[in-house]
DSSP file (Angstrom, degrees, kcal/mol; ACC not computed):
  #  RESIDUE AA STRUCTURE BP1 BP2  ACC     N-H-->O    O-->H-N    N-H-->O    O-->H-N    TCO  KAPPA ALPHA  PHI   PSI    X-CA   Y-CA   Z-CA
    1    1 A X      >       0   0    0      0, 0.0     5,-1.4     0, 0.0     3,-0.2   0.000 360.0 360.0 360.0 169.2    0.0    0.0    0.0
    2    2 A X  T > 5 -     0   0    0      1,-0.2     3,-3.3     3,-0.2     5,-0.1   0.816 360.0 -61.0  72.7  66.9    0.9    3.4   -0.1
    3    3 A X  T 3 5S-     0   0    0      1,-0.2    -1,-0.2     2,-0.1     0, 0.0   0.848 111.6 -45.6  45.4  40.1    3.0    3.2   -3.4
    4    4 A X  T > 5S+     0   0    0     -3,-0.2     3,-1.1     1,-0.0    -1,-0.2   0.358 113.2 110.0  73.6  -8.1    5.2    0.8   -1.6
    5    5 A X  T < 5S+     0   0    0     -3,-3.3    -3,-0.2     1,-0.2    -2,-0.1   0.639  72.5  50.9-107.2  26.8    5.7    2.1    1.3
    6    6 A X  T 3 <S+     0   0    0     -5,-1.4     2,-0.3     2,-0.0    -1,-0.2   0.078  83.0 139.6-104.7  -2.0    4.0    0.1    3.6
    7    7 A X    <   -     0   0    0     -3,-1.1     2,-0.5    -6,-0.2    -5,-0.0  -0.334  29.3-174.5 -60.5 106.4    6.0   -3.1    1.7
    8    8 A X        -     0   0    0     -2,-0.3     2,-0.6    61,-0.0    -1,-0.1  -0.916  10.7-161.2-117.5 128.7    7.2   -5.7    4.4
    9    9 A X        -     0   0    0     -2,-0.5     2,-0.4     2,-0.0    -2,-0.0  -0.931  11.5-156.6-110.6 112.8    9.3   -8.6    3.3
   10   10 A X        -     0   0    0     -2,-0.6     2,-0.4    16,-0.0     3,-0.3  -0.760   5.7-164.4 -93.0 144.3    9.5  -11.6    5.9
   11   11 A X  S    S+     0   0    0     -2,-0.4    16,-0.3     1,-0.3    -2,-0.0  -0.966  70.8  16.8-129.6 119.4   11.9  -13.8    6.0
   12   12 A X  S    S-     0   0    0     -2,-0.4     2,-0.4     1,-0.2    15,-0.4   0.727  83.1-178.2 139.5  71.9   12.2  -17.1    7.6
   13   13 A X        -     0   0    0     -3,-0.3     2,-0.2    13,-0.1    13,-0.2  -0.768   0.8-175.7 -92.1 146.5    7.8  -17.0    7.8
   14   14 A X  E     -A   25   0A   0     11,-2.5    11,-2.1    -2,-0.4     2,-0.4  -0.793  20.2-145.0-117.0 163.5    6.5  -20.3    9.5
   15   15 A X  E     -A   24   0A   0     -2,-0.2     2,-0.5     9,-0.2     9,-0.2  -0.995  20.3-159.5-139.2 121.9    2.6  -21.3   10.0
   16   16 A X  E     -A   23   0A   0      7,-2.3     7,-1.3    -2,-0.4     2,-0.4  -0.953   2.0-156.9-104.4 130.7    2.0  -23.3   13.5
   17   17 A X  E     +A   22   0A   0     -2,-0.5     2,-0.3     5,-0.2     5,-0.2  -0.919  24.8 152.0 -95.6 138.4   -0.9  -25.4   13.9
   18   18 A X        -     0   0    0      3,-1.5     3,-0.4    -2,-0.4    -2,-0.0  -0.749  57.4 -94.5-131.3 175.2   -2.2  -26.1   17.4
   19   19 A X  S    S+     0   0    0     -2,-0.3     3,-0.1     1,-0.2    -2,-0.0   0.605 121.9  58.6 -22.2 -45.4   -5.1  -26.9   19.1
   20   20 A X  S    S-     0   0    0      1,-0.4     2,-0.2     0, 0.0    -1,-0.2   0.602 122.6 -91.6 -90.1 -40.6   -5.6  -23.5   19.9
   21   21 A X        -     0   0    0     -3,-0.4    -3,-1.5     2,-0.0    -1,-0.4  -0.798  51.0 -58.6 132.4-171.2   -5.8  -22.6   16.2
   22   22 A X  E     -A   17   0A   0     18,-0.5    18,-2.6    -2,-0.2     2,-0.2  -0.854  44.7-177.9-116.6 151.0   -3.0  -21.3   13.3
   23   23 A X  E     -AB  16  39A   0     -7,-1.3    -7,-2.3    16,-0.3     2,-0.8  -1.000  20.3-124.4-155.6 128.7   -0.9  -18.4   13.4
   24   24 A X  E     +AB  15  38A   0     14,-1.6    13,-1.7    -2,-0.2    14,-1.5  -0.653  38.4 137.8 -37.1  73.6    1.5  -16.7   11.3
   25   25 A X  E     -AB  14  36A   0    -11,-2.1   -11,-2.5    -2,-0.8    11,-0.2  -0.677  34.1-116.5-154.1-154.4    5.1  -15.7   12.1
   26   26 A X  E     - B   0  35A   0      9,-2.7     9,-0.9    -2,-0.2     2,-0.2  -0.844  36.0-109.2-139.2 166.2    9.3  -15.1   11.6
   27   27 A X        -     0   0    0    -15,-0.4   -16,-0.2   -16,-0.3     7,-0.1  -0.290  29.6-168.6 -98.0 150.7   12.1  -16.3   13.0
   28   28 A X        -     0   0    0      1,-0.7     3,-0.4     4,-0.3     4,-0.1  -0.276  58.4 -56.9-146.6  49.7   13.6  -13.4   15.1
   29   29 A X    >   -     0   0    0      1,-0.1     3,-0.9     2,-0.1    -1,-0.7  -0.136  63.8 -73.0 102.9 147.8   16.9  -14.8   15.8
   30   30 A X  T 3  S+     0   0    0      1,-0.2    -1,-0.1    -3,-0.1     3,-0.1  -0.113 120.5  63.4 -67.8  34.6   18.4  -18.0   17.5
   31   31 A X  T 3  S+     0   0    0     -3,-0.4     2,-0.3    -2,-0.0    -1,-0.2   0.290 104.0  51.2-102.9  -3.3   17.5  -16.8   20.9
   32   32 A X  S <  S-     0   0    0     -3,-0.9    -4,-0.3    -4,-0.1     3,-0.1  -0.793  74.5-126.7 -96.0 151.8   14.1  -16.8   20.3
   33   33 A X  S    S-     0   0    0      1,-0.4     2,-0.3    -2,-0.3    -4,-0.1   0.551  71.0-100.8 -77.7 -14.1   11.0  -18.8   19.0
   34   34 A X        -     0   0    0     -6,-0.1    -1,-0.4    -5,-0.1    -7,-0.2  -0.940  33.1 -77.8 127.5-156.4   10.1  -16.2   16.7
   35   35 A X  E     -B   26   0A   0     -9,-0.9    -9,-2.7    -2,-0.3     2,-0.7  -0.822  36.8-146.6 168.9  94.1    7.5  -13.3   16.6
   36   36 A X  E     +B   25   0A   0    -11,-0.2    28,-1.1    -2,-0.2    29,-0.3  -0.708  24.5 172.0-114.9 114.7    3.7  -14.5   15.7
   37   37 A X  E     +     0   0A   0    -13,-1.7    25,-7.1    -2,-0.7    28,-0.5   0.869  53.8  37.6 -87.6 -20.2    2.4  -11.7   13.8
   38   38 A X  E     -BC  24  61A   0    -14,-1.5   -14,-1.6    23,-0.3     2,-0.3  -0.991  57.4-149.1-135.9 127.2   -0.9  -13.0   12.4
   39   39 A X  E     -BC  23  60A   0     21,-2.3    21,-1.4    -2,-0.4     2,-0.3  -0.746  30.0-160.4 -68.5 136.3   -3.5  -15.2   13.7
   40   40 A X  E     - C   0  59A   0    -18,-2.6   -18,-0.5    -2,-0.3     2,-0.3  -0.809  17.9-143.8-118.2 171.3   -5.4  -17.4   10.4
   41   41 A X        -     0   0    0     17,-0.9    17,-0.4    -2,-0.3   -18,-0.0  -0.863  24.1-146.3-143.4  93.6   -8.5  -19.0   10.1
   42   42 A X        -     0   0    0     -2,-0.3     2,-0.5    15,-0.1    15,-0.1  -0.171   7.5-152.6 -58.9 135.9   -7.9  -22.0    8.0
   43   43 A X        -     0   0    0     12,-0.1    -1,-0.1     1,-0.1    14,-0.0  -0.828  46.2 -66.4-101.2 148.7  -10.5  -23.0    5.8
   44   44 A X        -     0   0    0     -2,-0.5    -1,-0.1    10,-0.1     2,-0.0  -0.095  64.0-119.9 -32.3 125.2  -10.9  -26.5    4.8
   45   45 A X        -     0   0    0      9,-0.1     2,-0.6     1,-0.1     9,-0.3  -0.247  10.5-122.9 -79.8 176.5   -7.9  -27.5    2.7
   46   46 A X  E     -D   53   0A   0      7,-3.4     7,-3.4    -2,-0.0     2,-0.6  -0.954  22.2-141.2 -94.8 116.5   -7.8  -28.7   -0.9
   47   47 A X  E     +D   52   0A   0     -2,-0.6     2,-0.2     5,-0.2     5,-0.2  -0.505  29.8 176.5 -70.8 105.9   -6.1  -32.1   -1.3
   48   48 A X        -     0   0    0      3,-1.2     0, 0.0    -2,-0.6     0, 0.0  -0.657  47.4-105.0-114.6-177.4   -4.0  -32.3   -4.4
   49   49 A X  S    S+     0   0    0     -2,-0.2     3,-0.1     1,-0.2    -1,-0.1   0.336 117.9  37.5-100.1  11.5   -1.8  -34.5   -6.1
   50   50 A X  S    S-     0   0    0      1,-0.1    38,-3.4    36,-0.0     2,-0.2   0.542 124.3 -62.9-120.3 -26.8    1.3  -32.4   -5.0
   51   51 A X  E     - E   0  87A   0     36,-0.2    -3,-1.2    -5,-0.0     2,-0.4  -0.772  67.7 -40.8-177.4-133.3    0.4  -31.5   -1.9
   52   52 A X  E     -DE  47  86A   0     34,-1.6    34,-1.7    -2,-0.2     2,-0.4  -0.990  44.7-175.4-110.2 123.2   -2.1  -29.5    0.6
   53   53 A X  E     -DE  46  85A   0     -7,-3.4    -7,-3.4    -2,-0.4     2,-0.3  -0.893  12.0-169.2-113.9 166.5   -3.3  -26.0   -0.5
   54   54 A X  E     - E   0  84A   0     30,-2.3    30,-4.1    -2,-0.4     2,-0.3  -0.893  20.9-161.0-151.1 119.5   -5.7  -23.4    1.8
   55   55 A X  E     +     0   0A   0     -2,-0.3    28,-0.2     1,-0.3   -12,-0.1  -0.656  67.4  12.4-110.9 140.1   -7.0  -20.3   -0.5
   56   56 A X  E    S-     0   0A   0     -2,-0.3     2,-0.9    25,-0.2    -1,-0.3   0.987  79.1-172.4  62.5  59.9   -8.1  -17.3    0.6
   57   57 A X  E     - E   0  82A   0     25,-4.4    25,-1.5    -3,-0.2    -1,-0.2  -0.617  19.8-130.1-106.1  95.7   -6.9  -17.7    4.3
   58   58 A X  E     -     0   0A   0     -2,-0.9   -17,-0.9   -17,-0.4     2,-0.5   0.109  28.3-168.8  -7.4 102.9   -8.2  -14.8    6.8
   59   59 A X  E     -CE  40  79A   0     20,-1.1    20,-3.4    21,-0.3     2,-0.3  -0.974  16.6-165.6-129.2 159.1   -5.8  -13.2    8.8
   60   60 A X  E     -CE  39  78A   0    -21,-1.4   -21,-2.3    -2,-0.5    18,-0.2  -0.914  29.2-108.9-135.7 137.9   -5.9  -11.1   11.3
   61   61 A X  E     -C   38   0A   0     16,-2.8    15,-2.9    -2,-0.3   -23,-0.3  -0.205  35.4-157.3 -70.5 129.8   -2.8   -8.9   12.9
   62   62 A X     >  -     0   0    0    -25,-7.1     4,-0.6    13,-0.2    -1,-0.1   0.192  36.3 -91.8 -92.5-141.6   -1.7  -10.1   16.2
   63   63 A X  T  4 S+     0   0    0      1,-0.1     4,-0.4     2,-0.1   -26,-0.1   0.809 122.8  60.0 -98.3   1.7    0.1   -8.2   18.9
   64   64 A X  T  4 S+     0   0    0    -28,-1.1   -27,-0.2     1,-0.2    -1,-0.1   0.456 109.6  43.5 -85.5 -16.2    3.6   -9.3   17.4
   65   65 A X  T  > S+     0   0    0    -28,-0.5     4,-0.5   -29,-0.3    -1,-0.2   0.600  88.4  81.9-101.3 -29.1    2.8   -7.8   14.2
   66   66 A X  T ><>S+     0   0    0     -4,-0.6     5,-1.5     1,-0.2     3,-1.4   0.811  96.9  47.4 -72.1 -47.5    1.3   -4.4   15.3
   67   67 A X  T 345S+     0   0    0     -4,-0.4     3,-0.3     1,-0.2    -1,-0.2   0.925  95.7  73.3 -89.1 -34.2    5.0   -2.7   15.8
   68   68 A X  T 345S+     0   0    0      1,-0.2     2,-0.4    -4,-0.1    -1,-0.2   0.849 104.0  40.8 -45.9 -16.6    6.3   -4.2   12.2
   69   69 A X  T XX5S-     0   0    0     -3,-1.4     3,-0.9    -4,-0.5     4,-0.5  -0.814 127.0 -95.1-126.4  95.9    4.0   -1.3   10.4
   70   70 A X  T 345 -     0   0    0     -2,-0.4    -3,-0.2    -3,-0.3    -2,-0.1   0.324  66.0 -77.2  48.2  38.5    4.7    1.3   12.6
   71   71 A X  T 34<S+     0   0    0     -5,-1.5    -1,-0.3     1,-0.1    -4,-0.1   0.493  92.8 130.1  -2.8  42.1    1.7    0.5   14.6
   72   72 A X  T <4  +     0   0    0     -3,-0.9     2,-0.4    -6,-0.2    -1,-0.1   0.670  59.2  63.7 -71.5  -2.7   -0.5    2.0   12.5
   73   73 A X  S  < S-     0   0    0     -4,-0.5    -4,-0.2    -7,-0.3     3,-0.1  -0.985  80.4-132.9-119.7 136.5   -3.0   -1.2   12.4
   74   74 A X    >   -     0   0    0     -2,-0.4     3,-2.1     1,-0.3   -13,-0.2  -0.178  42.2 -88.4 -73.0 152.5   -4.7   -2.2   16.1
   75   75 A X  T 3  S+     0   0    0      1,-0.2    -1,-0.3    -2,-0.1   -13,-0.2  -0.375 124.0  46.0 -62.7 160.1   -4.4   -6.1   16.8
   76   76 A X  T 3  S+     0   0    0    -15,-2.9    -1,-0.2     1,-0.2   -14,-0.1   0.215  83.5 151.4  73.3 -24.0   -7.4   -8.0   15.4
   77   77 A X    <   -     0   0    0     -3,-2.1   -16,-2.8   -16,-0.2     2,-0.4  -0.326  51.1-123.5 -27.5 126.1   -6.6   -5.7   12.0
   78   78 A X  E     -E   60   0A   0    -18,-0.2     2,-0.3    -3,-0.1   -18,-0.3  -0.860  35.2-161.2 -34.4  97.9   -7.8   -7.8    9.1
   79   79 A X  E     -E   59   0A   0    -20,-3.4   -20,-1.1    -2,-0.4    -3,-0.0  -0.843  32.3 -69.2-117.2 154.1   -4.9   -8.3    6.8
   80   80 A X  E     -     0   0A   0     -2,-0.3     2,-0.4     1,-0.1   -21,-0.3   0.281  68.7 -96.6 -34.1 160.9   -4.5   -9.3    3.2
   81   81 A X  E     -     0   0A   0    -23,-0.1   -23,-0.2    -3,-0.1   -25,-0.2  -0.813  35.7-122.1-108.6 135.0   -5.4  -13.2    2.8
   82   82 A X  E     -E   57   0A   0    -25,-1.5   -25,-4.4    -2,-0.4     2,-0.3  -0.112  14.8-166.0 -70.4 151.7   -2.9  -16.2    2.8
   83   83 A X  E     +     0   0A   0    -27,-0.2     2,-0.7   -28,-0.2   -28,-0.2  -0.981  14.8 173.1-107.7 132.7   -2.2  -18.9    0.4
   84   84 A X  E     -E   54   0A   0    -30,-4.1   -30,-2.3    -2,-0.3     2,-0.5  -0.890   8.4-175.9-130.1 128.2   -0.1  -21.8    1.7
   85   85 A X  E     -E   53   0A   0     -2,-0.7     2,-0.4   -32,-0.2   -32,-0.2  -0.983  10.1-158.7-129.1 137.8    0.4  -24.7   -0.2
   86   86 A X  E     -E   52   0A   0    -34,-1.7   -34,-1.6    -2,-0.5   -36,-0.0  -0.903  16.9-143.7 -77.0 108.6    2.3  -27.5    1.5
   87   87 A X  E     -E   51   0A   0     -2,-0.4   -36,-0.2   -36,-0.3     2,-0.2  -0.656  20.5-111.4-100.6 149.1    4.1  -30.0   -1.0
   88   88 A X        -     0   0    0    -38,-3.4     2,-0.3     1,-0.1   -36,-0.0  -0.348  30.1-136.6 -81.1 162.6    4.4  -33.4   -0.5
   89   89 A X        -     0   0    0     -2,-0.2     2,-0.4   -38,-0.0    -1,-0.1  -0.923  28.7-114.1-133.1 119.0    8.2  -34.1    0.1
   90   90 A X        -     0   0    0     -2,-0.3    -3,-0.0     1,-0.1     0, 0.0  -0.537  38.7-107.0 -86.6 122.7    9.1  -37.4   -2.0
   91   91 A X              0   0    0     -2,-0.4    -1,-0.1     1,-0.2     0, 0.0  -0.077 360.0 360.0 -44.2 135.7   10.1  -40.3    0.7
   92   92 A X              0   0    0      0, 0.0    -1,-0.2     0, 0.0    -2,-0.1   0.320 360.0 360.0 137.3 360.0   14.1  -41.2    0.9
């Protein structure tokens, strides 16, 4: 947004699933577990012949994310929607 300058590039992003639900986040060094910026709300996936996809996946900005844009978005912000496809990993 804003001609680019709202453009955040993550690097090392992971998606945890729990119990609890799935969440969104980055590696923030090797003293840490990371930095979970985004809560999702997984839809039912699609099973393919390469792997697992989930379209269109809801997220919403947690508090771990709120200082990466300058807070300008409250937790609970709605943010742009995920796709994750997981590929199957060929045995061996």
């Amino acid at each position: 947004g804003h001609g680019g300058m709202m453009r955040l590039d993550l690097l090392d992003p992971w998606v945890a699933l729990t119990p609890q639900g799935a969440s969104l986040g980055i590696s923030a060094g090797p003293a840490t577990g990371g930095i979970v910026l985004a809560t999702l709300e997984l839809p039912s996936p699609e099973a393919l012949k390469t792997g697992t996809l989930w379209q269109d996946v809801p997220t919403l900005l947690a508090p771990g994310g709120v200082a990466l844009f300058n807070d300008q978005y409250p937790v609970g912000q709605e943010m742009d929607p995920l796709f994750i496809n997981l590929p199957i990993t060929p045995a061996g």
